[in-house]
C-alpha positions as a Python dict, from the first residue, in 0.01 Angstrom:
ca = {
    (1, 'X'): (0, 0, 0),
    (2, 'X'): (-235, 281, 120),
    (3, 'X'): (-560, 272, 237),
    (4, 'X'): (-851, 515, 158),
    (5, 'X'): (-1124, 660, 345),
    (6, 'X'): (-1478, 569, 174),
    (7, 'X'): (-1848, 520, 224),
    (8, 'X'): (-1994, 190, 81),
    (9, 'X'): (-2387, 176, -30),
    (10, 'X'): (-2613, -134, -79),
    (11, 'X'): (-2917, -114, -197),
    (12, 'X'): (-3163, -380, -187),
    (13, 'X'): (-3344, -516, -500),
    (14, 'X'): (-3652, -267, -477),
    (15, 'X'): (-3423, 1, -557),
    (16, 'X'): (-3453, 113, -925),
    (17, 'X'): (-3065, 190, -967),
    (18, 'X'): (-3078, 469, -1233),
    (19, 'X'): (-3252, 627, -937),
    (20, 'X'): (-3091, 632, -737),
    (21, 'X'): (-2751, 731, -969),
    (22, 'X'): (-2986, 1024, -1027),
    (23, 'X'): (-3007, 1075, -649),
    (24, 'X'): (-2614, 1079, -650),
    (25, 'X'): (-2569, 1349, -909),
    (26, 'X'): (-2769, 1557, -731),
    (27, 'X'): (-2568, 1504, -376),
    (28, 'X'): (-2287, 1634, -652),
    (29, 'X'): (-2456, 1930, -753),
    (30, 'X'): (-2576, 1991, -426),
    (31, 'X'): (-2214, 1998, -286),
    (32, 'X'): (-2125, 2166, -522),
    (33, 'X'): (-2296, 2481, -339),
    (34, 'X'): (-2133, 2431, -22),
    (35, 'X'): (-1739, 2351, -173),
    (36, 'X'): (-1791, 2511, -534),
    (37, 'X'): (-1766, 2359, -784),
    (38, 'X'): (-1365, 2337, -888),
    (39, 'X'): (-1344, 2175, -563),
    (40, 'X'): (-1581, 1898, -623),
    (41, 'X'): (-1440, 1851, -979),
    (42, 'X'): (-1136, 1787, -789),
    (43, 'X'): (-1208, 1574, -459),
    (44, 'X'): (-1499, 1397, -547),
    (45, 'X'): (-1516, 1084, -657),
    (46, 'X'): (-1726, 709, -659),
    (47, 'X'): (-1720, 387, -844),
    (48, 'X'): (-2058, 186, -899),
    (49, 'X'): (-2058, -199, -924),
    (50, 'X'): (-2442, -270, -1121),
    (51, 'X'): (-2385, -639, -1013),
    (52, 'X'): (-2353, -650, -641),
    (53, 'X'): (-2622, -277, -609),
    (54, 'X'): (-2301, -149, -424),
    (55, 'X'): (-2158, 232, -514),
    (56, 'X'): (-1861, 332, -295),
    (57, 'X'): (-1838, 702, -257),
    (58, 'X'): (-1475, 832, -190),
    (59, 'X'): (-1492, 1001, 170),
    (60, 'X'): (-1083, 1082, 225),
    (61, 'X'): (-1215, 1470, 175),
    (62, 'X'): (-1466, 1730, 316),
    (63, 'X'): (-1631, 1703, -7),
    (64, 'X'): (-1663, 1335, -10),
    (65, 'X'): (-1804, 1347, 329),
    (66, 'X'): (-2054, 1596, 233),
    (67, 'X'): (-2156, 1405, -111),
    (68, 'X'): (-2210, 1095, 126),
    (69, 'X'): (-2395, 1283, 417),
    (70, 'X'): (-2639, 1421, 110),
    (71, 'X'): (-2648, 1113, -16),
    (72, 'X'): (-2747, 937, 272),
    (73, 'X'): (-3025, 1173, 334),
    (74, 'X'): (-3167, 1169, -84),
    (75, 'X'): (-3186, 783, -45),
    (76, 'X'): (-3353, 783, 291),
    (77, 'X'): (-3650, 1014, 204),
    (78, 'X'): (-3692, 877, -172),
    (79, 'X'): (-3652, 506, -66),
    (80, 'X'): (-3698, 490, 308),
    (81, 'X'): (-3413, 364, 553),
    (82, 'X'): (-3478, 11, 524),
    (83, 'X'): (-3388, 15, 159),
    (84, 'X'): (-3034, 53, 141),
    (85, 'X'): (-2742, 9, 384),
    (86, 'X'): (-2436, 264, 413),
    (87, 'X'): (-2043, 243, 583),
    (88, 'X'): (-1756, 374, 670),
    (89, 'X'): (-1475, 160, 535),
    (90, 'X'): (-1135, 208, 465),
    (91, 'X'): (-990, 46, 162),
    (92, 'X'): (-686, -61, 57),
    (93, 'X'): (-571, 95, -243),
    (94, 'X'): (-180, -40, -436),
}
């Protein structure tokens, strides 16, 4: 069994979640400028659960840590801290 490095996002029920999917492609496009974008195609990654408003972001990278640490920041100023919760989790994978 291995275990993998991610970040793990809640966000509350006043959070329209197309939004904030939105918000997430553009933490992907954005990173895209700082690793290019072959390197993103390659090392990033996520996985979105509608019913429990959770979307895991895969952070085992540099680019994964950068797509969270934009991410992070998108929600915050479009939704305000309160609205969401974020972290660091390592999951096992078989």
């Amino acid at each position: 069994m291995m275990t993998e490095e991610a970040y793990r996002f809640h966000f509350e029920k006043k959070i329209p979640l197309a939004e904030a999917i939105e918000s997430l492609y553009l933490a992907i496009f954005s990173a895209e400028g700082v690793h290019g974008r072959a390197q993103v195609r390659l090392d990033a990654g996520y996985s979105f659960d509608e019913g429990k408003r959770t979307l895991v972001v895969a952070g085992g990278s540099a680019v994964g840590r950068t797509v969270a640490q934009i991410f992070t920041g998108l929600l915050a100023r479009q939704f305000g801290e309160g609205a969401f919760t974020v972290e660091h989790v390592l999951e096992a994978r078989t």
